[in-house]
PDB file of N, CA, C and O in Angstrom:
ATOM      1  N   UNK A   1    -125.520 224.556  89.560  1.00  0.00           N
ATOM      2  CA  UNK A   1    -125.852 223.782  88.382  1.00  0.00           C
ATOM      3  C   UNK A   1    -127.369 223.565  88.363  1.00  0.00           C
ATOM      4  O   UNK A   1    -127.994 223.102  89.318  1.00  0.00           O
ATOM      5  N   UNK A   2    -127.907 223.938  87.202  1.00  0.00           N
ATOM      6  CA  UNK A   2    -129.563 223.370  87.097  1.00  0.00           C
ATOM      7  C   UNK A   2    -129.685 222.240  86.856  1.00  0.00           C
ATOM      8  O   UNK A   2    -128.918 221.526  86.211  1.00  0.00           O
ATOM      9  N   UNK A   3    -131.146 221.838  87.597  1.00  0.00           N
ATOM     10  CA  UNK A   3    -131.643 220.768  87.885  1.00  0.00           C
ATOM     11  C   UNK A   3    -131.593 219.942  86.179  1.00  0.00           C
ATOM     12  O   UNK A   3    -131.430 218.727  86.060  1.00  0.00           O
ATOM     13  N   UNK A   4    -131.725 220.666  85.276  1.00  0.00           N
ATOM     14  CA  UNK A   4    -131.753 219.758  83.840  1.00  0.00           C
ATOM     15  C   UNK A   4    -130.320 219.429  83.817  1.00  0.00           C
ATOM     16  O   UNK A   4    -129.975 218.248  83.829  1.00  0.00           O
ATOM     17  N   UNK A   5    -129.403 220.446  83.784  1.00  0.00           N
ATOM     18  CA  UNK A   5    -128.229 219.679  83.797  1.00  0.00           C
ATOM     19  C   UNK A   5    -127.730 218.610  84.394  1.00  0.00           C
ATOM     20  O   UNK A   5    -127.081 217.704  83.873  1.00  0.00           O
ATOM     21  N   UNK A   6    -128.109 218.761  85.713  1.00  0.00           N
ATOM     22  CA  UNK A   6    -127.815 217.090  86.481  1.00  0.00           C
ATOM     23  C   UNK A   6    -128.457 216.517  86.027  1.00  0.00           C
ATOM     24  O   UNK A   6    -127.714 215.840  85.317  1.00  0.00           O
ATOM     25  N   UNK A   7    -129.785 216.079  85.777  1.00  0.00           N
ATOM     26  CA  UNK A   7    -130.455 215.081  84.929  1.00  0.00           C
ATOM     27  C   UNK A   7    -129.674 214.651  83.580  1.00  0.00           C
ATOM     28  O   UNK A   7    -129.748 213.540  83.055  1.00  0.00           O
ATOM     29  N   UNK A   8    -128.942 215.707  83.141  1.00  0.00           N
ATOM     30  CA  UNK A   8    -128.331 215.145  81.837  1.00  0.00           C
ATOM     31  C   UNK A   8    -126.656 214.533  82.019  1.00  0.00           C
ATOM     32  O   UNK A   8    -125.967 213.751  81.364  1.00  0.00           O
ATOM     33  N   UNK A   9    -126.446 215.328  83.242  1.00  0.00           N
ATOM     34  CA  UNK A   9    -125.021 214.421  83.675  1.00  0.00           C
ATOM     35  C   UNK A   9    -125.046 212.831  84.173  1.00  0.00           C
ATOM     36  O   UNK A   9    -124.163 211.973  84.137  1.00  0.00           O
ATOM     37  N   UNK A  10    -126.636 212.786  84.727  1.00  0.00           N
ATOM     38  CA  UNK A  10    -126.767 211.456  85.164  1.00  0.00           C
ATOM     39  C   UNK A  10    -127.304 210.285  84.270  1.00  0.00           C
ATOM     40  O   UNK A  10    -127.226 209.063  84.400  1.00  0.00           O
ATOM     41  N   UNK A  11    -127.843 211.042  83.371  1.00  0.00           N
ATOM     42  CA  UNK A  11    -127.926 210.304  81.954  1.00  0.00           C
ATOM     43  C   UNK A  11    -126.809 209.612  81.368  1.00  0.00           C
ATOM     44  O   UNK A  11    -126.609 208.429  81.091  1.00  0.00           O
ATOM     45  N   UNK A  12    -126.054 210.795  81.240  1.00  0.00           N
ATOM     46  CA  UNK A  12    -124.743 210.585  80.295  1.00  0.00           C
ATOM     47  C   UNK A  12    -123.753 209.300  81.230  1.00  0.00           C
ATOM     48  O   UNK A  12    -123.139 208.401  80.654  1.00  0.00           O
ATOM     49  N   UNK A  13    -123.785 209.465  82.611  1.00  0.00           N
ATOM     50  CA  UNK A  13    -123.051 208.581  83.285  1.00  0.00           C
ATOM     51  C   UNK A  13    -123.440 206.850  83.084  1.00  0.00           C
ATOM     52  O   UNK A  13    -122.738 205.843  82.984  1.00  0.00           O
ATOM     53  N   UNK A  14    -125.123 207.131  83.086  1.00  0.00           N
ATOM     54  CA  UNK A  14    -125.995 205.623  83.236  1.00  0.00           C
ATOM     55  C   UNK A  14    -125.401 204.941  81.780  1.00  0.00           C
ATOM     56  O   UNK A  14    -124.941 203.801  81.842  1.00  0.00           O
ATOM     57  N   UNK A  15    -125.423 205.693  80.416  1.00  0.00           N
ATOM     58  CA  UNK A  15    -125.504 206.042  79.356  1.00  0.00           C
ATOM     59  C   UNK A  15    -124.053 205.008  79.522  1.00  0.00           C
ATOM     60  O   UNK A  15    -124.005 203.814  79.224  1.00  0.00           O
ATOM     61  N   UNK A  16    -122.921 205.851  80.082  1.00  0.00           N
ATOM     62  CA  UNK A  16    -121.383 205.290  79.509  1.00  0.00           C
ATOM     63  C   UNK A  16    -121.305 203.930  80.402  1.00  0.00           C
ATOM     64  O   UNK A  16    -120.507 203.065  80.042  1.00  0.00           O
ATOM     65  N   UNK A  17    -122.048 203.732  81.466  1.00  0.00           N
ATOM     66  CA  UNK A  17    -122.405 202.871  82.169  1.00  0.00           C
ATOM     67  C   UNK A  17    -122.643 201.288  81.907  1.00  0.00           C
ATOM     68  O   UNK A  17    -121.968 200.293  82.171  1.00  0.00           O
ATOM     69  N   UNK A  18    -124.133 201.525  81.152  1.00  0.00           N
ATOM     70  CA  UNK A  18    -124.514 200.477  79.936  1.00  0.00           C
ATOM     71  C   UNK A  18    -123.897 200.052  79.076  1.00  0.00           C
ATOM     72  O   UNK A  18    -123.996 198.872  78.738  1.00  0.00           O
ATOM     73  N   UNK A  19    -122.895 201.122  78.350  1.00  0.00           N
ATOM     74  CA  UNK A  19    -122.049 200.612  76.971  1.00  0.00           C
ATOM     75  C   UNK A  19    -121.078 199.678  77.407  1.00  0.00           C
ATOM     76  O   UNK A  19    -120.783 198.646  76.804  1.00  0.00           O
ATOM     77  N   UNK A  20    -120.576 200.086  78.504  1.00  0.00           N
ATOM     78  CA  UNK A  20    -119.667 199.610  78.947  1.00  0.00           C
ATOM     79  C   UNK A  20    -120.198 197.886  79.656  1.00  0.00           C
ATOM     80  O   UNK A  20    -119.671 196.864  79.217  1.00  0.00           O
ATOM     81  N   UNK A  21    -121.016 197.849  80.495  1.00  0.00           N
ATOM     82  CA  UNK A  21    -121.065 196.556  80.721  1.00  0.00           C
ATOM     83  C   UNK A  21    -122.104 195.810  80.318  1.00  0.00           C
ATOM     84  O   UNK A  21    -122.189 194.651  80.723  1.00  0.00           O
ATOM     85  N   UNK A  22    -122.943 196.277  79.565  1.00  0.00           N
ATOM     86  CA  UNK A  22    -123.663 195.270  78.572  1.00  0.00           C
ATOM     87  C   UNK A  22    -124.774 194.622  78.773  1.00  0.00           C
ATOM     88  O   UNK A  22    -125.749 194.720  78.028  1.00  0.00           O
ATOM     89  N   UNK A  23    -124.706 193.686  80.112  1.00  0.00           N
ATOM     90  CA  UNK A  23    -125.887 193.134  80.956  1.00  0.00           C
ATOM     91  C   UNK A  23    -125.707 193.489  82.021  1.00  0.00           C
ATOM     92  O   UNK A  23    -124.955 194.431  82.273  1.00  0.00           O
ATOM     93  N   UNK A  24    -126.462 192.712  83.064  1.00  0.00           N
ATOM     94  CA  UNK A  24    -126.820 192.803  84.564  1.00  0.00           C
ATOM     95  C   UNK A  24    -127.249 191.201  85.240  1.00  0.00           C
ATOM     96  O   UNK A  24    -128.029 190.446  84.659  1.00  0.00           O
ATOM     97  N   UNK A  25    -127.088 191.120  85.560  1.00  0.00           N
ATOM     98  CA  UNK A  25    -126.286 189.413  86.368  1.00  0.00           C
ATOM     99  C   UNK A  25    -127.131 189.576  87.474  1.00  0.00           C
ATOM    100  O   UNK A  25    -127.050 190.714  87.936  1.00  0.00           O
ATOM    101  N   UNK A  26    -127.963 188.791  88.100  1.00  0.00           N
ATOM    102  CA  UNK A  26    -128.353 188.598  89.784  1.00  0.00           C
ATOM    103  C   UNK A  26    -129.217 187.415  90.081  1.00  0.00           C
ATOM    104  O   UNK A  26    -130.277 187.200  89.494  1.00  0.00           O
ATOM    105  N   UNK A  27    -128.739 186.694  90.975  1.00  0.00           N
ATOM    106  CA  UNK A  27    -129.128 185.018  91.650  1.00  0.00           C
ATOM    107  C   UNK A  27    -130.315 185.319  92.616  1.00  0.00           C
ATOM    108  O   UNK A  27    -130.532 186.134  93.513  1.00  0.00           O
ATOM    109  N   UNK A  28    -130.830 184.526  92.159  1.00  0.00           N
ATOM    110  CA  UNK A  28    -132.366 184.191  93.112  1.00  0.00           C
ATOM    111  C   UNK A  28    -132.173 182.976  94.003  1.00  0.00           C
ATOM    112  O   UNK A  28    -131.132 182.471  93.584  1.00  0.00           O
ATOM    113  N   UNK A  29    -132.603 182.281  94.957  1.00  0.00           N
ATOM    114  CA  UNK A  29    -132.422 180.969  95.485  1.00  0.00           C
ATOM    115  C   UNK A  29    -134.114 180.537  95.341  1.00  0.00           C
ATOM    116  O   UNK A  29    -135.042 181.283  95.654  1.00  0.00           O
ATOM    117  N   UNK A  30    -134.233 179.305  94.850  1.00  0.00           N
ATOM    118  CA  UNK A  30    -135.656 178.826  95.080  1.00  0.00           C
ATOM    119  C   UNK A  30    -135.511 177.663  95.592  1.00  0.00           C
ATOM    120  O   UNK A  30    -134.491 176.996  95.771  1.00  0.00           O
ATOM    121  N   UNK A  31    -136.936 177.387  95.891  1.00  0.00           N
ATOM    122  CA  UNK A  31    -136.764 175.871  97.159  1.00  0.00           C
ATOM    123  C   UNK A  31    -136.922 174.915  95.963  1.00  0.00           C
ATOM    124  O   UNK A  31    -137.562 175.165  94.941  1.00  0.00           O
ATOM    125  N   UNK A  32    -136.284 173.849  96.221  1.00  0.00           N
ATOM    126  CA  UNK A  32    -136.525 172.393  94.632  1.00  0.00           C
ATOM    127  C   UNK A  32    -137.007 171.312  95.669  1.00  0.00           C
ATOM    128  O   UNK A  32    -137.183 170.171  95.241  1.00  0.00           O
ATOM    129  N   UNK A  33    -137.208 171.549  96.842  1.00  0.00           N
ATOM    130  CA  UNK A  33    -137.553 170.070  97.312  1.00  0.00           C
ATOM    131  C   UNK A  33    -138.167 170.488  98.773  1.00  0.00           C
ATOM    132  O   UNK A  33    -137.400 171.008  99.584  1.00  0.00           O
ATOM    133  N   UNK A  34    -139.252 170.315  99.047  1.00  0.00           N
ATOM    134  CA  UNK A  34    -139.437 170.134 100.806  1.00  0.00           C
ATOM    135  C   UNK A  34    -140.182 169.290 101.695  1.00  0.00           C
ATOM    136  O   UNK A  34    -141.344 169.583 101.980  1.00  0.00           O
ATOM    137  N   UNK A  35    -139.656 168.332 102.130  1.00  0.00           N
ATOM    138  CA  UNK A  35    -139.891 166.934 102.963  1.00  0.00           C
ATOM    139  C   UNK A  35    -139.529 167.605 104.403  1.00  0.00           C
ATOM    140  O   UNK A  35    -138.451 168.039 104.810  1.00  0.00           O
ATOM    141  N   UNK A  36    -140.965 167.531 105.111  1.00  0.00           N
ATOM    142  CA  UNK A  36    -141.163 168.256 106.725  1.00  0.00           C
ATOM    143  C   UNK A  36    -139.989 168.942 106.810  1.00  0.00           C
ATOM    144  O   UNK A  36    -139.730 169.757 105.924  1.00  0.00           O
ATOM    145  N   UNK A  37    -138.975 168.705 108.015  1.00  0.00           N
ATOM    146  CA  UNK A  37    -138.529 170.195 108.096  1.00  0.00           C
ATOM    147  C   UNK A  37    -137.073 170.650 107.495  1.00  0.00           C
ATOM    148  O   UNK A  37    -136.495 171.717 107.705  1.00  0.00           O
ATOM    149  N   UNK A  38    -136.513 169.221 106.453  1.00  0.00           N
ATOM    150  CA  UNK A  38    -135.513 169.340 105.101  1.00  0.00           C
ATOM    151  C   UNK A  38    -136.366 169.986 104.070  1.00  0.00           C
ATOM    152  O   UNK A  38    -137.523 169.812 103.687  1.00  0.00           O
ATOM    153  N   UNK A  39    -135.061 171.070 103.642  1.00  0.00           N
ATOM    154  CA  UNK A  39    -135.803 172.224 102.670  1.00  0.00           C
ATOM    155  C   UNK A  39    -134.337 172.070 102.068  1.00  0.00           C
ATOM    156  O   UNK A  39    -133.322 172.219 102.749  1.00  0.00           O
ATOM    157  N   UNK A  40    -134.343 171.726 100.595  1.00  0.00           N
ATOM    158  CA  UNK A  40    -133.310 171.923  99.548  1.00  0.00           C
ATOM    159  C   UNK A  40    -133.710 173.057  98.290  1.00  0.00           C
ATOM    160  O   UNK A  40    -134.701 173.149  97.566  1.00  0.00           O
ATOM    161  N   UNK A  41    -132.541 173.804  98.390  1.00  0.00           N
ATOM    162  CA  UNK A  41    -132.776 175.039  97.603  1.00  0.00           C
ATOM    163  C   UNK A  41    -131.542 174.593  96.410  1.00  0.00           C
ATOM    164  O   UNK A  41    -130.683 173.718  96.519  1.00  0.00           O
ATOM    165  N   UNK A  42    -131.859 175.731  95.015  1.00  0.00           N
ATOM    166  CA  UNK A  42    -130.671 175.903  94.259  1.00  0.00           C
ATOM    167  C   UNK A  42    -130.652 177.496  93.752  1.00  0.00           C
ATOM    168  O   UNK A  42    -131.568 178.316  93.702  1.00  0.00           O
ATOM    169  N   UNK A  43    -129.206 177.605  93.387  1.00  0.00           N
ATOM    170  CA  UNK A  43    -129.563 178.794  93.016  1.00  0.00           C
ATOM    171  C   UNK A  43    -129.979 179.047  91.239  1.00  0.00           C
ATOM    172  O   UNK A  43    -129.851 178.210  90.345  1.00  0.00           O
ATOM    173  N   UNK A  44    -130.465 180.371  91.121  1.00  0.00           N
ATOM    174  CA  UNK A  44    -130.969 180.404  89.649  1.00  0.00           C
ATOM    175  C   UNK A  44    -130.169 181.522  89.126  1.00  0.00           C
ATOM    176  O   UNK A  44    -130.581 182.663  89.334  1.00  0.00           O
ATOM    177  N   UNK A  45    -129.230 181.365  88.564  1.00  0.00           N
ATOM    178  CA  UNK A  45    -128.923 183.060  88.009  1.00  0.00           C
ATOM    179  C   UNK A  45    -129.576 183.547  86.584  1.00  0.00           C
ATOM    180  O   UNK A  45    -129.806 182.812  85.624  1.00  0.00           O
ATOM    181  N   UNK A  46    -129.828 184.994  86.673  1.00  0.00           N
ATOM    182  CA  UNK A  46    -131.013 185.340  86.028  1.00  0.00           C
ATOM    183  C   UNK A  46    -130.096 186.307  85.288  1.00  0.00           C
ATOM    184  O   UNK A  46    -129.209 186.815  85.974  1.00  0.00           O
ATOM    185  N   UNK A  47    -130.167 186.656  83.959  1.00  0.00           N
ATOM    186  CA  UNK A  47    -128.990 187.872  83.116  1.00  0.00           C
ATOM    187  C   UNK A  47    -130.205 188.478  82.215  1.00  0.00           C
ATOM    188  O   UNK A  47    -131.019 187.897  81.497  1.00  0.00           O
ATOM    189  N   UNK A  48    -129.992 190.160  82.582  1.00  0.00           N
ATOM    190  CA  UNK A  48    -130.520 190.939  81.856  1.00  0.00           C
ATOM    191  C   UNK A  48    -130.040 191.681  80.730  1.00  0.00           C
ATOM    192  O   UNK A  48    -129.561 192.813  80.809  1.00  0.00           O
ATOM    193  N   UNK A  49    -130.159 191.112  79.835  1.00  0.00           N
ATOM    194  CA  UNK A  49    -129.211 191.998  78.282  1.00  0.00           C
ATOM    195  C   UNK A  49    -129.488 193.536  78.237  1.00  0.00           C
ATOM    196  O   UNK A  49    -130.695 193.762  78.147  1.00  0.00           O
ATOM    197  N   UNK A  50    -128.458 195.008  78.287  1.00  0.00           N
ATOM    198  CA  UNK A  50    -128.979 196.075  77.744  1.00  0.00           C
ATOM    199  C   UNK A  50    -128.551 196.518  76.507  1.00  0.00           C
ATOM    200  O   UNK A  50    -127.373 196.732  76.225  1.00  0.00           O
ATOM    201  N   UNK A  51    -129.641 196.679  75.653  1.00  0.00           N
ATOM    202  CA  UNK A  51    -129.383 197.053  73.851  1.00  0.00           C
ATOM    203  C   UNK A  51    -128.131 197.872  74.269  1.00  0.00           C
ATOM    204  O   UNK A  51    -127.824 198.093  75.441  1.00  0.00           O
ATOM    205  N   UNK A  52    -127.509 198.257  73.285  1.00  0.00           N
ATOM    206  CA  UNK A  52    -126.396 199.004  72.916  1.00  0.00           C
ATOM    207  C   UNK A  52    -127.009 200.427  72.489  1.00  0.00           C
ATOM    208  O   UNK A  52    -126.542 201.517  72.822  1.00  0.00           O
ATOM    209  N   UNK A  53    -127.954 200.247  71.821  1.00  0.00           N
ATOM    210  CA  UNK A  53    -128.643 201.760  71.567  1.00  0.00           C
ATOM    211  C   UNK A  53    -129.573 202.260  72.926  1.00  0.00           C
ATOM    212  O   UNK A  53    -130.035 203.396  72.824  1.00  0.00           O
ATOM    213  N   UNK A  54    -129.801 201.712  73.847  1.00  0.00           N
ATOM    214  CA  UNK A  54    -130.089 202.178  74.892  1.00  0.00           C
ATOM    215  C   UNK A  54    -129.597 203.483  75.559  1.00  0.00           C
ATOM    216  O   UNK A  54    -130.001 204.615  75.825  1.00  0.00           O
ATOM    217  N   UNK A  55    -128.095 202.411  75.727  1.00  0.00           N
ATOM    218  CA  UNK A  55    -126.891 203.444  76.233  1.00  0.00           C
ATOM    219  C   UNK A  55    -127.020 204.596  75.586  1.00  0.00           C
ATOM    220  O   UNK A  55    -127.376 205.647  76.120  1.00  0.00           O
ATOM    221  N   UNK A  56    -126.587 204.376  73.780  1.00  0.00           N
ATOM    222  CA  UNK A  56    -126.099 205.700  73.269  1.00  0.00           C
ATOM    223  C   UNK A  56    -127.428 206.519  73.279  1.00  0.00           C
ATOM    224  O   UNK A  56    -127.323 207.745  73.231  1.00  0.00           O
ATOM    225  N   UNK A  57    -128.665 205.956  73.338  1.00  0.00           N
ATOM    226  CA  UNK A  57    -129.661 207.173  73.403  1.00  0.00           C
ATOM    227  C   UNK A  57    -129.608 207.573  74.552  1.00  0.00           C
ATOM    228  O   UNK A  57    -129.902 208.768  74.584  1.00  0.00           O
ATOM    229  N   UNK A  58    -129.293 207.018  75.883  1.00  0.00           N
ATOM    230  CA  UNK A  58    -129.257 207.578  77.050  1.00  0.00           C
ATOM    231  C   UNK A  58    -128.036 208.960  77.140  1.00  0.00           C
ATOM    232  O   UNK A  58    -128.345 210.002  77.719  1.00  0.00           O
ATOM    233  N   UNK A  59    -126.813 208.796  76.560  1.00  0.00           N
ATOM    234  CA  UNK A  59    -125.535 209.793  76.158  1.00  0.00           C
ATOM    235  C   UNK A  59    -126.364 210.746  75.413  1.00  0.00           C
ATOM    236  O   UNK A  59    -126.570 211.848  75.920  1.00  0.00           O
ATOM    237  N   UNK A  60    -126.985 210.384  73.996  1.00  0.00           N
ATOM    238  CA  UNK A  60    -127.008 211.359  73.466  1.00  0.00           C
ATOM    239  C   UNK A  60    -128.124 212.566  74.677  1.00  0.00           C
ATOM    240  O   UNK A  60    -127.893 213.683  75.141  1.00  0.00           O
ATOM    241  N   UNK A  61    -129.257 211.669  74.795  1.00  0.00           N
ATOM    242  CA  UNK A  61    -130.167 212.514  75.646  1.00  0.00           C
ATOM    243  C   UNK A  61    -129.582 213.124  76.887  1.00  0.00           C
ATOM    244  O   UNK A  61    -130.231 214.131  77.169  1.00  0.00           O
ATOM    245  N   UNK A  62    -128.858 212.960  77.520  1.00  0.00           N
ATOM    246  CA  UNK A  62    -127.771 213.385  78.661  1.00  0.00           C
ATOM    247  C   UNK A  62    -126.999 214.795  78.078  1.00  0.00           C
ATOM    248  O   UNK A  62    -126.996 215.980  78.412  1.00  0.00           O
ATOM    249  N   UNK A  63    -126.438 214.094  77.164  1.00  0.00           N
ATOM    250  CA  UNK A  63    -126.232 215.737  76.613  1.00  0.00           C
ATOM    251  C   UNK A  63    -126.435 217.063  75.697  1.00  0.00           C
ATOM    252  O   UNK A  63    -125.908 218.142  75.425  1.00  0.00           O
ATOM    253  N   UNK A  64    -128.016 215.915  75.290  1.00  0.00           N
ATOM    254  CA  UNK A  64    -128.443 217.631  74.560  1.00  0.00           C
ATOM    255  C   UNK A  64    -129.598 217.721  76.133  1.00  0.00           C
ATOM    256  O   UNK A  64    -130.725 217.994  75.721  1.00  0.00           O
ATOM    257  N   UNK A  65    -129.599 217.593  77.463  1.00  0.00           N
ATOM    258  CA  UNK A  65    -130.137 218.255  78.704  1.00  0.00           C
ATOM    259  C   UNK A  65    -128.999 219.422  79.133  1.00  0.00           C
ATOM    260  O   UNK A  65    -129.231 220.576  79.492  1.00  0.00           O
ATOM    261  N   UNK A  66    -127.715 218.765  78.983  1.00  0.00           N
ATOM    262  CA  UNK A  66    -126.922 219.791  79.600  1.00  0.00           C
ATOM    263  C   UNK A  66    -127.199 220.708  78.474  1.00  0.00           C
ATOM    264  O   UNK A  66    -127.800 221.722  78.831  1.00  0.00           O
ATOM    265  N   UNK A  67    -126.870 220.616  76.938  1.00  0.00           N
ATOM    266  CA  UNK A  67    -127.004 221.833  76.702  1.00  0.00           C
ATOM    267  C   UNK A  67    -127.831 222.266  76.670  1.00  0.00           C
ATOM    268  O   UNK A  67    -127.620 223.353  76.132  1.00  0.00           O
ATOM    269  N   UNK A  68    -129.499 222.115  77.072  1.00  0.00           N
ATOM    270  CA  UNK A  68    -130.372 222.978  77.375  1.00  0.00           C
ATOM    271  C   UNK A  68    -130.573 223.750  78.539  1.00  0.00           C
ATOM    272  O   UNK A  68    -131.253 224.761  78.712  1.00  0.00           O
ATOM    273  N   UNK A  69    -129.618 222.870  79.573  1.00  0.00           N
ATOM    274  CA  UNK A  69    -129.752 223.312  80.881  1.00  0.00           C
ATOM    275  C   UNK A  69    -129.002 224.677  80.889  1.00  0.00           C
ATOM    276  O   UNK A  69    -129.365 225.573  81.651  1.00  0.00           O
ATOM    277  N   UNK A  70    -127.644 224.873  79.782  1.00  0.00           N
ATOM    278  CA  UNK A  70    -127.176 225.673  79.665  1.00  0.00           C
ATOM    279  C   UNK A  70    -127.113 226.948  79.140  1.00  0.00           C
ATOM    280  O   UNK A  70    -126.336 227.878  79.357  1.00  0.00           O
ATOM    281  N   UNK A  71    -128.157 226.817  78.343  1.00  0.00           N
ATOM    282  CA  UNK A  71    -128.678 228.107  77.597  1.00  0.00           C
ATOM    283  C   UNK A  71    -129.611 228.420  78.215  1.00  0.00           C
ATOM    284  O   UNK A  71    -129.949 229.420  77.582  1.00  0.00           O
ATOM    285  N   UNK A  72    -130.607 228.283  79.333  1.00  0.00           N
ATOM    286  CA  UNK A  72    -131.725 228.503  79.939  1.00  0.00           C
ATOM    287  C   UNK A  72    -130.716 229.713  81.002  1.00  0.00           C
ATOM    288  O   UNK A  72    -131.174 230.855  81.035  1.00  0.00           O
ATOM    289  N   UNK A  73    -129.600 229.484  81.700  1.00  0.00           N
ATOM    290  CA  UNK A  73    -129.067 229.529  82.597  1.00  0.00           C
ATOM    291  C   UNK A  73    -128.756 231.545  82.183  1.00  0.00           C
ATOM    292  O   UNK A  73    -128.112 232.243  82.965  1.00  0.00           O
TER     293      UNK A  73
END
């Protein structure tokens, strides 16, 4: 398989990837308080929205690679 084609299979995967779950979710801990050697933390959760046209431009571009990868071939 050529190297464009995997680039466009891995597109297309990231691509159905995104549509499918939308955002991205991940907790930070920061310190809220520190008196000598008591240290109070909380956590922060942080959410990253991905457009919806992201995805589908990522699909579409995924697979017009394979089919270039395929006519080169």
């Amino acid at each position: 398989m050529k190297p464009l084609s995997i680039a466009g299979v891995l597109l297309v995967i990231a691509g159905i990837v995104a549509l499918a779950i939308g955002r991205i979710s991940y907790t930070t801990e920061e310190k809220v308080l520190e008196v000598g050697p008591l240290v109070a933390t909380a956590d922060e959760e942080h959410v990253v929205h991905i457009p919806d046209v992201a995805g589908i431009v990522a699909v579409v571009a995924g697979l017009g690679l394979i089919v270039l990868g395929r006519r080169r071939a």
